[in-house]
N, C-alpha and C positions, 0 to 999 in steps of 0.2 A: 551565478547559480551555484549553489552548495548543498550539499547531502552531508552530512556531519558523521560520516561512518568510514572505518578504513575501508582501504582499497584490494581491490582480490586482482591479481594476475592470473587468469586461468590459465595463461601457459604454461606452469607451474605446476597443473594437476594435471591426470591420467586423463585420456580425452576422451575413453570409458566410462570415468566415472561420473555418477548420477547426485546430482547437486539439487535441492528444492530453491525457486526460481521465483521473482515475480516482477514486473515491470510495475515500481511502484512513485507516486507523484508527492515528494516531499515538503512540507510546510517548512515557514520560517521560523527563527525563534521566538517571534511573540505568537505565535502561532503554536506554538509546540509547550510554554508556559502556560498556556490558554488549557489546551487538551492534558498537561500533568495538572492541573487545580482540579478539571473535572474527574480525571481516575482516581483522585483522592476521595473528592465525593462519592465516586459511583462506588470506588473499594467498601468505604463504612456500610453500602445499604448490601452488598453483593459478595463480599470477600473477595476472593481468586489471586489472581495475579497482572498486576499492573504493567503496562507496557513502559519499556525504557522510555524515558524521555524522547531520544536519540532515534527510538524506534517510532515514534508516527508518523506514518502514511497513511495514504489513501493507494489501495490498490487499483492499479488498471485494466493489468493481466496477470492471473494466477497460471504459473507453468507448470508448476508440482514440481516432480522427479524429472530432471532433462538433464541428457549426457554434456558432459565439459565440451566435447567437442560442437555439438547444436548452440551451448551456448554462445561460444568464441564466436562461430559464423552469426549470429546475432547481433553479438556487441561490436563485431565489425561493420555495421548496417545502419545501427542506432543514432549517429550525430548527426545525420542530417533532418530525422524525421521531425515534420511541423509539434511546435508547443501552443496550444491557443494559449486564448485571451480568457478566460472565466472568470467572474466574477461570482462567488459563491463562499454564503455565511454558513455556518456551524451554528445552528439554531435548536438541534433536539436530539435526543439521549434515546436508545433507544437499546434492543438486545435481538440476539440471534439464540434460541434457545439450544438446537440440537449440538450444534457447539459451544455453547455456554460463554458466548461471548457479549460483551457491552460494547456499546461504540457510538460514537458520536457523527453526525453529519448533515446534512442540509435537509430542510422540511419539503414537505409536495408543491408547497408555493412557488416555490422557485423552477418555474417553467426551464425558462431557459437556460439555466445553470444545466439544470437534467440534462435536458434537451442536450448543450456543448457535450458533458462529460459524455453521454449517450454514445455520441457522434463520435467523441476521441474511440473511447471503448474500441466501438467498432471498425475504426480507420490502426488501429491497433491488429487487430485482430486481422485482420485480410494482410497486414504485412506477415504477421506469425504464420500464419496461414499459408504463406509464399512460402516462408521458410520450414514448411514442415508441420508447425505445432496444428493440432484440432480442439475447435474452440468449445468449450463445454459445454454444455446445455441448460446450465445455473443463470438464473437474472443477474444481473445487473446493479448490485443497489450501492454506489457510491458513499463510503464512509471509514473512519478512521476507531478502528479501534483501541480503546480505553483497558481492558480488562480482559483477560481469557481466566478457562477455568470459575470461572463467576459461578454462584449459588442463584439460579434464577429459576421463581416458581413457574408453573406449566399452567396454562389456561387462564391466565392474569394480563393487562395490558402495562407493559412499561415504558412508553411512550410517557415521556416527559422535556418540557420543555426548556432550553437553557439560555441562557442572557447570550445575545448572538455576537458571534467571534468572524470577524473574514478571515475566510483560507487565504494566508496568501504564498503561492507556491514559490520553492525555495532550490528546484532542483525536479528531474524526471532521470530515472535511473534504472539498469537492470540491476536489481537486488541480486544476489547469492545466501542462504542462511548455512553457514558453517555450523555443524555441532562442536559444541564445548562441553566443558564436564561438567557445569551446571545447568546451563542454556546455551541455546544455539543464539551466534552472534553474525548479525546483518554485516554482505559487504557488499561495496560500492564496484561492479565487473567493468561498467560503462554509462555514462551519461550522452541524453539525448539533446541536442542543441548548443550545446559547448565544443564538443569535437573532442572534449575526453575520454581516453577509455583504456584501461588498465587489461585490456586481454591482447 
């Protein structure tokens, strides 16, 4: 399993400090060629700003702002938790308007895909849960972002369909997004089911 991003030693930071967090489920790299063809597309119809290659995911759990030290006890926690099995296509395009975002992910047909990631979601969340975090009150909607900042008009359907892609996952990892002086740059704090973990 690989996530294609450097590694963060939290012990390294103040264990005060407040770091934006997510437990996010990595693609491989035909997987991740797949999803930069379609940001190129989506870019031409949407402008914005394209996700690094490096950068797609599918998020699990969003933490937001959590102190270094929350997350250490975390990513001490994380190698043993279960990874299923899912089998799930990249079939349709779609947008998130109030954050003006695009993204791509699996259509309604897919029961059981749902249904797994559903269930992951939530066996996710009852461990954070253990450890402190409270789980948001936001759905659910499994997908990988293409685009932010996007130009997407209001009261229009951009449900569009795309030549289907299998996920196939490459890596489960707690994310860290460091600010930079351009952009903020994803790192890798701990992975789930390998036994690595860099805090």
């Amino acid at each position: 399993m690989t996530i294609p991003l450097p590694a963060l030693d939290l012990h390294q930071l103040g264990p005060e400090q407040s770091l934006r967090a997510f437990i996010g489920w990595w693609p491989d790299a035909q997987t991740r060629l797949y999803l930069a063809e379609q940001a190129i597309d989506a870019h031409a119809l949407y402008g914005g700003r394209m996700m690094q290659p490096d950068h797609f995911h599918l998020t699990l759990a969003f933490l937001d702002g959590s102190s270094v030290s929350a997350l250490q006890t975390l990513a001490a926690s994380m190698a043993g938790w279960p990874v299923p099995e899912i089998q799930l296509d990249l079939t349709l395009r779609d947008v998130f308007e109030k954050p003006q975002v695009v993204w791509a992910g699996p259509d309604e047909s897919q029961e059981q895909a749902l249904t797994l990631l559903e269930q992951w979601h939530e066996d996710i969340w009852v461990r954070l849960t253990t450890l402190g975090w409270t789980q948001p009150p936001r759905r659910f909607r499994p997908h990988v972002s293409l685009l932010r900042h996007a130009r997407i008009a209001a009261d229009q359907s951009h449900r569009h369909a795309l030549p289907p892609q299998a996920f196939i996952g490459d890596g489960v990892g707690l994310i860290v997004s460091v600010p930079g002086e351009l952009r903020s740059q994803y790192h890798v704090a701990a992975t789930v089911g390998s036994g690595r973990t860099t805090s």
